[in-house]
Backbone as JSON Lines, residues from 0, in Angstrom:
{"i":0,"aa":"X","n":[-72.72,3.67,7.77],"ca":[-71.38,3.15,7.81],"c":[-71.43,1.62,7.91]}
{"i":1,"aa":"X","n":[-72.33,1.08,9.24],"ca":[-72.11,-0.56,8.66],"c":[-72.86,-0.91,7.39]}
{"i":2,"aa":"X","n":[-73.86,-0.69,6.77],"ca":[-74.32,-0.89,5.54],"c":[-72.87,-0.9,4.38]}
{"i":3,"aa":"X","n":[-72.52,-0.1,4.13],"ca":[-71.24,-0.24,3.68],"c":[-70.57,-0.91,3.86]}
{"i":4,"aa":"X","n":[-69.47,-1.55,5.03],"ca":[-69.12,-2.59,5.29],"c":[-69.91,-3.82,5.36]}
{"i":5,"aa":"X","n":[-70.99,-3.76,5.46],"ca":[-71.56,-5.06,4.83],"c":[-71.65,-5.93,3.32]}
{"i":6,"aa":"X","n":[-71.71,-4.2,2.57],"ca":[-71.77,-4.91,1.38],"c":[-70.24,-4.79,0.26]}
{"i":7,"aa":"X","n":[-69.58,-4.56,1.44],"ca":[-67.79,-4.8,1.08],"c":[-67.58,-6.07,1.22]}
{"i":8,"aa":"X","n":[-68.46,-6.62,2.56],"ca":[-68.08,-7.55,2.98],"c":[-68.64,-8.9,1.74]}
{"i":9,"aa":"X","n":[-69.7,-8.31,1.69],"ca":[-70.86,-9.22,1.03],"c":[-69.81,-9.32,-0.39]}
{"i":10,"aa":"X","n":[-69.52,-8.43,-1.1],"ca":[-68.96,-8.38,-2.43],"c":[-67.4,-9.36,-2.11]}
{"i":11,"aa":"X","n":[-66.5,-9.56,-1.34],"ca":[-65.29,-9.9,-0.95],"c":[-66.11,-11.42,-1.13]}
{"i":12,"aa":"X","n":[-66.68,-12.0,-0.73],"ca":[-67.59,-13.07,-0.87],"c":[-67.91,-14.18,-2.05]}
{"i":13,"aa":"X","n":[-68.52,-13.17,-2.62],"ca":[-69.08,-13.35,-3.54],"c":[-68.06,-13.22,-4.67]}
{"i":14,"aa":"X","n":[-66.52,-12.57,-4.66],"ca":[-66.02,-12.62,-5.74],"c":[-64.82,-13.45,-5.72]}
{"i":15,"aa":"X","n":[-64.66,-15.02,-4.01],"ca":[-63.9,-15.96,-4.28],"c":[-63.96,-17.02,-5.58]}
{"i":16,"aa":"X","n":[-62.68,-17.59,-5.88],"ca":[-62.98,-18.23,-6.78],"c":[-62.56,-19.75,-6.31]}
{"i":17,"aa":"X","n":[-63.29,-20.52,-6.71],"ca":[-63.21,-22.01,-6.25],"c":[-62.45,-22.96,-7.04]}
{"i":18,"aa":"X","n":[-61.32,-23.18,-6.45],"ca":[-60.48,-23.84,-6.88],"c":[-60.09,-25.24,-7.01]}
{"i":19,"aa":"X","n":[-61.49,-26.13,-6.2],"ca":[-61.64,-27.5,-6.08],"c":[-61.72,-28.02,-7.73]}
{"i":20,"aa":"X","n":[-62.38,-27.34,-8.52],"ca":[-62.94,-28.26,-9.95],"c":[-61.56,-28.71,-10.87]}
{"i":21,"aa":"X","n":[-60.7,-27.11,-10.42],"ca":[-59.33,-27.34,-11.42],"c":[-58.19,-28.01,-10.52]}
{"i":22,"aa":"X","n":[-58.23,-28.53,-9.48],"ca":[-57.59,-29.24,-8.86],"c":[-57.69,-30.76,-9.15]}
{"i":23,"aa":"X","n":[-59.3,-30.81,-9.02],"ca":[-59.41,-32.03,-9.75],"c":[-59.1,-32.68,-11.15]}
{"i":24,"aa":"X","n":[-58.88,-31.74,-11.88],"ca":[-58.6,-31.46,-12.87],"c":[-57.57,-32.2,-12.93]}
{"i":25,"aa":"X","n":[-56.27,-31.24,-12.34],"ca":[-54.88,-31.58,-12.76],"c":[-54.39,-32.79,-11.93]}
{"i":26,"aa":"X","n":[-55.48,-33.4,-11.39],"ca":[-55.17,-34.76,-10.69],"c":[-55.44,-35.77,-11.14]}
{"i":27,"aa":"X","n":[-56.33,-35.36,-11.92],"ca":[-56.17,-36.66,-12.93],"c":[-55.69,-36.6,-14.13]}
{"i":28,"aa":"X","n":[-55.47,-35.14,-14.84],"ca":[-54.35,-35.43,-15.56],"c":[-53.3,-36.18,-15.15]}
{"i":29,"aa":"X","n":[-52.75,-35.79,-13.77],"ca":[-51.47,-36.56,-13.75],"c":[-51.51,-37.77,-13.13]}
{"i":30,"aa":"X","n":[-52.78,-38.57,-12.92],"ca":[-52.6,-39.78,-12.7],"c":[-52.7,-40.49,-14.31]}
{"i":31,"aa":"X","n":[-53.91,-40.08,-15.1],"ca":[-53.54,-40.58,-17.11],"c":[-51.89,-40.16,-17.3]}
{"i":32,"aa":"X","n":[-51.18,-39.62,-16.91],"ca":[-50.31,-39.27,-16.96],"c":[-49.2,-40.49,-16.67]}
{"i":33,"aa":"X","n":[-49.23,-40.7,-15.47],"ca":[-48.38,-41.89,-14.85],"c":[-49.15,-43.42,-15.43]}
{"i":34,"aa":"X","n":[-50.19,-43.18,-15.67],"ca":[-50.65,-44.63,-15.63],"c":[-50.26,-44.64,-17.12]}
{"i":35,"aa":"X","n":[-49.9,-43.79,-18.52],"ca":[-50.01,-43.97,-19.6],"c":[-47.83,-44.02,-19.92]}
{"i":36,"aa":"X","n":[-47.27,-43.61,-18.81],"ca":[-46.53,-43.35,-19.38],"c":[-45.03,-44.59,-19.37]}
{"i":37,"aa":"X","n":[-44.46,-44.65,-20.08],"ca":[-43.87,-45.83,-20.39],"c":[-42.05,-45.65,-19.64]}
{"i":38,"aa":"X","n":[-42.15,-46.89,-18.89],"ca":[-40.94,-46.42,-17.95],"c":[-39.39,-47.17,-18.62]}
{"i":39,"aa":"X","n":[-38.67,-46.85,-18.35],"ca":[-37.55,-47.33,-18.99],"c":[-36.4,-47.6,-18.39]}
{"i":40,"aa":"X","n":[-35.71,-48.64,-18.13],"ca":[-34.92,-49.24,-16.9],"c":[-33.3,-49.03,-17.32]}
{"i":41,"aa":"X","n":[-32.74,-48.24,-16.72],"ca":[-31.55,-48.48,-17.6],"c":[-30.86,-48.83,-16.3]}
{"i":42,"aa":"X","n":[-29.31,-49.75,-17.3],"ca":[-28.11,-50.71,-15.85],"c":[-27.95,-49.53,-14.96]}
{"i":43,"aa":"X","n":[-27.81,-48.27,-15.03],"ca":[-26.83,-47.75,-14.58],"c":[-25.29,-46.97,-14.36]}
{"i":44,"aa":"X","n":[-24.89,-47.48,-15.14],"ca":[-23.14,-47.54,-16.05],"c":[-23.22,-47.67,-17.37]}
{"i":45,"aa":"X","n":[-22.43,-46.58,-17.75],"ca":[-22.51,-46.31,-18.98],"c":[-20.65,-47.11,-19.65]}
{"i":46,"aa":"X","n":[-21.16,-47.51,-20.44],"ca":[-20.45,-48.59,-21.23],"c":[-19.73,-48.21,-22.59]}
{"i":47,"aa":"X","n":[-18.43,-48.72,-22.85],"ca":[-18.18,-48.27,-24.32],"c":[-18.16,-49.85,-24.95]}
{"i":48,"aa":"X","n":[-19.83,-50.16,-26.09],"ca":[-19.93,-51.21,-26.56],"c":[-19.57,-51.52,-28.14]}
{"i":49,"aa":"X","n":[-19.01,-53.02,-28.3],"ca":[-18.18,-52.74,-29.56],"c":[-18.73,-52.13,-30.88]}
{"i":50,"aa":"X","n":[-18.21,-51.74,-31.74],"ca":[-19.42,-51.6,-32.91],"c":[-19.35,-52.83,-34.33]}
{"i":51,"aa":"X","n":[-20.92,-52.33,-34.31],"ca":[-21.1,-53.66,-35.68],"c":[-22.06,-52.96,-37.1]}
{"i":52,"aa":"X","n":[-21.98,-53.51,-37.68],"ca":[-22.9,-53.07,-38.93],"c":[-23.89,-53.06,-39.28]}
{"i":53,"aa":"X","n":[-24.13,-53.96,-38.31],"ca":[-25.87,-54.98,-38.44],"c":[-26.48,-54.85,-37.6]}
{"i":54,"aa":"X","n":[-26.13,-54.02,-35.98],"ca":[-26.5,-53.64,-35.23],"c":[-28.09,-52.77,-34.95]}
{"i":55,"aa":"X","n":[-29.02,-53.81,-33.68],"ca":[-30.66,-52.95,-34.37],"c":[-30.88,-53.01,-32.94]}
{"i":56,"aa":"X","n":[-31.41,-52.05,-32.88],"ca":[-32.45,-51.99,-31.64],"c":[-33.58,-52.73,-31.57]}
{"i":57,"aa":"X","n":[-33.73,-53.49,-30.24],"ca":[-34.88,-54.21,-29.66],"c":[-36.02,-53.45,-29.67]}
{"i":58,"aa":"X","n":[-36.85,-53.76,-29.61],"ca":[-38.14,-53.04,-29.16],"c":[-38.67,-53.62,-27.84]}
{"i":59,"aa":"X","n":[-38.76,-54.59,-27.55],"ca":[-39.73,-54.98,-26.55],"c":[-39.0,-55.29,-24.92]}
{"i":60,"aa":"X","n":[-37.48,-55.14,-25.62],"ca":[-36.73,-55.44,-24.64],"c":[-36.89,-54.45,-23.19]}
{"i":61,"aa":"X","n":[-36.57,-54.5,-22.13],"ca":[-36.63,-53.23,-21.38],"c":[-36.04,-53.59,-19.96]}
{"i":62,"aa":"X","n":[-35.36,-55.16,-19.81],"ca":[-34.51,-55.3,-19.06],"c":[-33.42,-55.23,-19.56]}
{"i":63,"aa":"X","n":[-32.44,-53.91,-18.86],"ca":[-31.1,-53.84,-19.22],"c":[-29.57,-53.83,-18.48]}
{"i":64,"aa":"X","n":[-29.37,-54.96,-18.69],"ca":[-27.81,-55.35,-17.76],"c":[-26.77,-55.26,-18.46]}
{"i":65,"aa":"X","n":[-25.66,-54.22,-17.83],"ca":[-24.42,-53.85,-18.41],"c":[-22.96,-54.17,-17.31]}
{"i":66,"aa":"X","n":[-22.16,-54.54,-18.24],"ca":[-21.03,-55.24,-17.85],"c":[-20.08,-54.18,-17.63]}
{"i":67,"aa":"X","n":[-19.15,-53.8,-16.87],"ca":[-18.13,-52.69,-16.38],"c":[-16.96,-53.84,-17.34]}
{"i":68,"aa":"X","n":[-15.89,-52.67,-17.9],"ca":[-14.69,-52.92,-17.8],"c":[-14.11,-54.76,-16.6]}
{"i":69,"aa":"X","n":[-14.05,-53.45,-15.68],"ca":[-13.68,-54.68,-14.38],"c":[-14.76,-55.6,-14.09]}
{"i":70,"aa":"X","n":[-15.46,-55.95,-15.13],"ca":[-16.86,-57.03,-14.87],"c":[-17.58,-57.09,-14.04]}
{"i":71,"aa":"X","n":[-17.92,-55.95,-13.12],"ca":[-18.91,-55.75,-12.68],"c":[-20.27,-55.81,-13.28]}
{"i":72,"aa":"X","n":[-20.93,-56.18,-12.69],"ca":[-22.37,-56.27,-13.52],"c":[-23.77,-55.39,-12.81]}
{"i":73,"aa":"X","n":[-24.34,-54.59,-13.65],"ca":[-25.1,-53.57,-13.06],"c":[-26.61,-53.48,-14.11]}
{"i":74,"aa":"X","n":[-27.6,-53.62,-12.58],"ca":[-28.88,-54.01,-13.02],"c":[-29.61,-53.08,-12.09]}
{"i":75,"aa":"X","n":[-30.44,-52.21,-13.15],"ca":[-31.2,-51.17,-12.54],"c":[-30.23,-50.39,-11.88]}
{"i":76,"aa":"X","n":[-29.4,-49.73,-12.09],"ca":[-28.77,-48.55,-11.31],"c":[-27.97,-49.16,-10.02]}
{"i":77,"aa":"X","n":[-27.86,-50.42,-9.75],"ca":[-26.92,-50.97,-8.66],"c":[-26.2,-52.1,-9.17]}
{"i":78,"aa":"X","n":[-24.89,-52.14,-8.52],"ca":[-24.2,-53.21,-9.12],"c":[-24.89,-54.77,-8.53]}
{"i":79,"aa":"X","n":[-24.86,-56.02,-8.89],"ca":[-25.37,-57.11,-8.61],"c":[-24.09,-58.26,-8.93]}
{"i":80,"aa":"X","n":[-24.15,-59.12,-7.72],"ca":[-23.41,-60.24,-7.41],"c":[-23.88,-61.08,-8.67]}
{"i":81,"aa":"X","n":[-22.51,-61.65,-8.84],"ca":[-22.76,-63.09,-10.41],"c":[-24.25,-63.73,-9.81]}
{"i":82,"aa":"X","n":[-23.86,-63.94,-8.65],"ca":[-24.68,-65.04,-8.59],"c":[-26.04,-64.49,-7.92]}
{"i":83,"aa":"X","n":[-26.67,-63.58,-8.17],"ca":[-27.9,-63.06,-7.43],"c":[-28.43,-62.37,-9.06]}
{"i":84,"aa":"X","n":[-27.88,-62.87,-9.96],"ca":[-28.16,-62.22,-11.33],"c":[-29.27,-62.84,-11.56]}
{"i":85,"aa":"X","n":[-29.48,-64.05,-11.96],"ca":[-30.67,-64.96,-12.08],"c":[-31.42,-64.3,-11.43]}
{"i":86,"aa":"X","n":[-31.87,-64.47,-10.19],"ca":[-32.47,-64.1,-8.99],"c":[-33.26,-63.1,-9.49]}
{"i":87,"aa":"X","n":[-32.4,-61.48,-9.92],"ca":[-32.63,-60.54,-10.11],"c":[-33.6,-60.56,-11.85]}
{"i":88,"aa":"X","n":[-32.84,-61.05,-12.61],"ca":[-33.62,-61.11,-13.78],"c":[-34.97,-61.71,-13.59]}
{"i":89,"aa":"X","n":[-34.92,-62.93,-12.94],"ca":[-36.3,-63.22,-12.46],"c":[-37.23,-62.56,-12.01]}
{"i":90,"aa":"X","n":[-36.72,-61.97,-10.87],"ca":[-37.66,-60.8,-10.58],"c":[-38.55,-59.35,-11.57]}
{"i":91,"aa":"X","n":[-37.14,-58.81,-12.38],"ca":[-37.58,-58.02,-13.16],"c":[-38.48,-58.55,-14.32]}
{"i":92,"aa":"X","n":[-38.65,-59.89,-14.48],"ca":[-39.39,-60.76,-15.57],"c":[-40.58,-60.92,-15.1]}
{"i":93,"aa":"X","n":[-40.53,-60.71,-13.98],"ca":[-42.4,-61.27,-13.42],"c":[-42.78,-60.21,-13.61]}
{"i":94,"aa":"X","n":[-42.45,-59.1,-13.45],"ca":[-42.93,-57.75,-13.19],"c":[-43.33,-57.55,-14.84]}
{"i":95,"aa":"X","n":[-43.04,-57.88,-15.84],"ca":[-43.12,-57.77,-16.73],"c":[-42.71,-59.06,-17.77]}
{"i":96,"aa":"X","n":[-43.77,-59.91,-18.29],"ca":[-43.46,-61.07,-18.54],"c":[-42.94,-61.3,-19.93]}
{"i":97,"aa":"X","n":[-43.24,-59.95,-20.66],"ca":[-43.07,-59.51,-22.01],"c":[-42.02,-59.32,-22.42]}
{"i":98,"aa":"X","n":[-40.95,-59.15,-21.43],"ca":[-39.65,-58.66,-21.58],"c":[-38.75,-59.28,-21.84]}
{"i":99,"aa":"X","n":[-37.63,-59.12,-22.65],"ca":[-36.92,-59.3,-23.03],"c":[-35.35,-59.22,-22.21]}
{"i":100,"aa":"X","n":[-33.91,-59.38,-22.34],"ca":[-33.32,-59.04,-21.73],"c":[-31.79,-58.49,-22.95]}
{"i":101,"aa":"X","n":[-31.27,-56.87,-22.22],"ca":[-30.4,-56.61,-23.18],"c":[-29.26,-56.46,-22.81]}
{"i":102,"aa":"X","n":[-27.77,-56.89,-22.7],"ca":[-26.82,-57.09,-22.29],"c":[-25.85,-55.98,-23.19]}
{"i":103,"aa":"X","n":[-25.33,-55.19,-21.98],"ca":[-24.2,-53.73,-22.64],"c":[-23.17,-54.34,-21.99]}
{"i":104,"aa":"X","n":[-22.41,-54.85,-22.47],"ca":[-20.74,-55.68,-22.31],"c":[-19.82,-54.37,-23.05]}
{"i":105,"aa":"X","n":[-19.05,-53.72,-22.39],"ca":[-17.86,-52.87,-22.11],"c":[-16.88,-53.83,-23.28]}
{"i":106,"aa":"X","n":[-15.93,-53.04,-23.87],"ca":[-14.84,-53.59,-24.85],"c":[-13.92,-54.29,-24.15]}
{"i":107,"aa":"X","n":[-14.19,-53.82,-23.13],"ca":[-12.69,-54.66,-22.37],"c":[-13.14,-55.55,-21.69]}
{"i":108,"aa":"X","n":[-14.62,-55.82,-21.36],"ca":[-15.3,-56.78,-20.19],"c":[-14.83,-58.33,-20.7]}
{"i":109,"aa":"X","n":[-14.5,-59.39,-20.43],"ca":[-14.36,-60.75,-20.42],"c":[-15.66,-61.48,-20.9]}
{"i":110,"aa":"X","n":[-15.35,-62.46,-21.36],"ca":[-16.4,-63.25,-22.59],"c":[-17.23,-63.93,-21.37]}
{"i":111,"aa":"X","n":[-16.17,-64.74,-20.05],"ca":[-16.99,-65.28,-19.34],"c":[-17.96,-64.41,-18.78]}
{"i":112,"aa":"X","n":[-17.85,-63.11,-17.85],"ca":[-19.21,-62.46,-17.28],"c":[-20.32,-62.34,-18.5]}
{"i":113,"aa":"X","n":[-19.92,-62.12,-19.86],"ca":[-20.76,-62.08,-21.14],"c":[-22.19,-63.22,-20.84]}
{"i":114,"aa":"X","n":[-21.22,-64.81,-21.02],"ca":[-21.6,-65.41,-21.14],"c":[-22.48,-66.24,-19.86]}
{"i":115,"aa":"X","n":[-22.07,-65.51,-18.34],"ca":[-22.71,-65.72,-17.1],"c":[-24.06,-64.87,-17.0]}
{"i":116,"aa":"X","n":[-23.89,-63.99,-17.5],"ca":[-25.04,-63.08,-17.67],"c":[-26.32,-63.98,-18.4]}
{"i":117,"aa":"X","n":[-25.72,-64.14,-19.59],"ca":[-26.68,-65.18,-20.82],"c":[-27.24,-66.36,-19.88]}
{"i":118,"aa":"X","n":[-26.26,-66.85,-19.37],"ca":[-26.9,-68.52,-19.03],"c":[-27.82,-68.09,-17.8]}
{"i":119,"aa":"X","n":[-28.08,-67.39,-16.78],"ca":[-28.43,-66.36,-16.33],"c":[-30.01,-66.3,-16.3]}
{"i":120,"aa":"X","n":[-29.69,-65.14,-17.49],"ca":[-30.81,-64.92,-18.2],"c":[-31.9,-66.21,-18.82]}
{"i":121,"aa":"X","n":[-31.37,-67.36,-19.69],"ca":[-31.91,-68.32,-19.97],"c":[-32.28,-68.78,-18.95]}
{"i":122,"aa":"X","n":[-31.3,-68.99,-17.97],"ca":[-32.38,-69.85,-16.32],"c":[-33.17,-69.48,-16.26]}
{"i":123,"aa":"X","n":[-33.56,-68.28,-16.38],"ca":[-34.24,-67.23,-15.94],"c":[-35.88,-67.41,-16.43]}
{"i":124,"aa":"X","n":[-35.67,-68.26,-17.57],"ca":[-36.9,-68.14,-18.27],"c":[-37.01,-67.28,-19.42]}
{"i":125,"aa":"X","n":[-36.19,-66.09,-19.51],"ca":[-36.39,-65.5,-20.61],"c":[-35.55,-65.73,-21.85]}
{"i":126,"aa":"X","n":[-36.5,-65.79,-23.32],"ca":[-35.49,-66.39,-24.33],"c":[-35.05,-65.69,-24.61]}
{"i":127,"aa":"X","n":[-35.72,-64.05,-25.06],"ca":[-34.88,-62.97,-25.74],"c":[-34.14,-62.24,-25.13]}
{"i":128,"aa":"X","n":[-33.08,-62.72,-25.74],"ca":[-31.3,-62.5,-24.88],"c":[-30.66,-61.58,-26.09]}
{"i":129,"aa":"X","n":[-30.62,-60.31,-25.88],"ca":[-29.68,-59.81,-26.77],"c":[-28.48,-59.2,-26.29]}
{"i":130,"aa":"X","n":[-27.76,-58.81,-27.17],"ca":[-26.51,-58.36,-26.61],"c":[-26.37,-57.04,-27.86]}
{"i":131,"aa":"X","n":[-25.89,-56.1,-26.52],"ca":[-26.04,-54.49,-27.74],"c":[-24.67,-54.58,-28.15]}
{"i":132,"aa":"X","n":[-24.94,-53.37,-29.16],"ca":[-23.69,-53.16,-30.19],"c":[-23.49,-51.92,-30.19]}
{"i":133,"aa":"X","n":[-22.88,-51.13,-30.34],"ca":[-22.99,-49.44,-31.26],"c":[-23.19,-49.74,-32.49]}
{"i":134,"aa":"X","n":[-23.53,-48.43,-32.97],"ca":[-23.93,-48.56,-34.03],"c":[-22.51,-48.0,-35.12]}
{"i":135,"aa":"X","n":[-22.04,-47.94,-35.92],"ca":[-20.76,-47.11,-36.99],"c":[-20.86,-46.25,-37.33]}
């Protein structure tokens, strides 16, 4: 009788399976994962922008500030003070020096926040200043 339970025991043993190799595995999949994957910043507020004909998408751009109706201005998912805009673009520019900046101005938003945003942005250091469109 213990002979038997020994080699129950012995077999229960011998037929774990080790789960360290595929752990490692899927840990570094998902760090190639994060380290490969391309992040994308959006204002926050979704905008109705005018349409044009000639209208193109940026490529390199990937700072994106959008103007409310009531001219609010919203960067990265929170609204931002006129005057902490600079500030803020700056910041998102170091982090990425490549970047560009893309301005979603609302149909009804005012030319001046348009144009506070822009001068802004130029303080800022960055030249590529676009301003989106819809498309027709």
């Amino acid at each position: 009788m213990q002979d038997s339970n020994d080699a129950l025991l012995e077999d229960s043993e011998e037929s774990e399976i080790n789960l360290t190799p595929m752990l490692d595995v899927v840990f570094i999949m998902l760090i190639f994962f994060i380290v490969t994957a391309v992040f994308v910043r959006e204002p926050g507020v979704e905008v109705e922008r005018p349409e044009a004909t000639t209208a193109i998408t940026p490529e390199a751009a990937t700072i994106f500030i959008a103007i409310t109706p009531s001219n609010e201005i919203w960067i990265d998912g929170e609204t931002v003070d006129p005057a902490a805009v600079r500030a803020e673009i700056e910041r998102l520019h170091a982090e990425n020096p490549e970047s560009g900046v893309v301005v979603q101005a609302d149909n009804e938003a005012s030319n001046q926040a348009l144009i506070q945003v822009m001068d802004a942005a130029k303080q800022a250091g960055v030249n590529d200043v676009t301003i989106a469109a819809g498309e027709e």
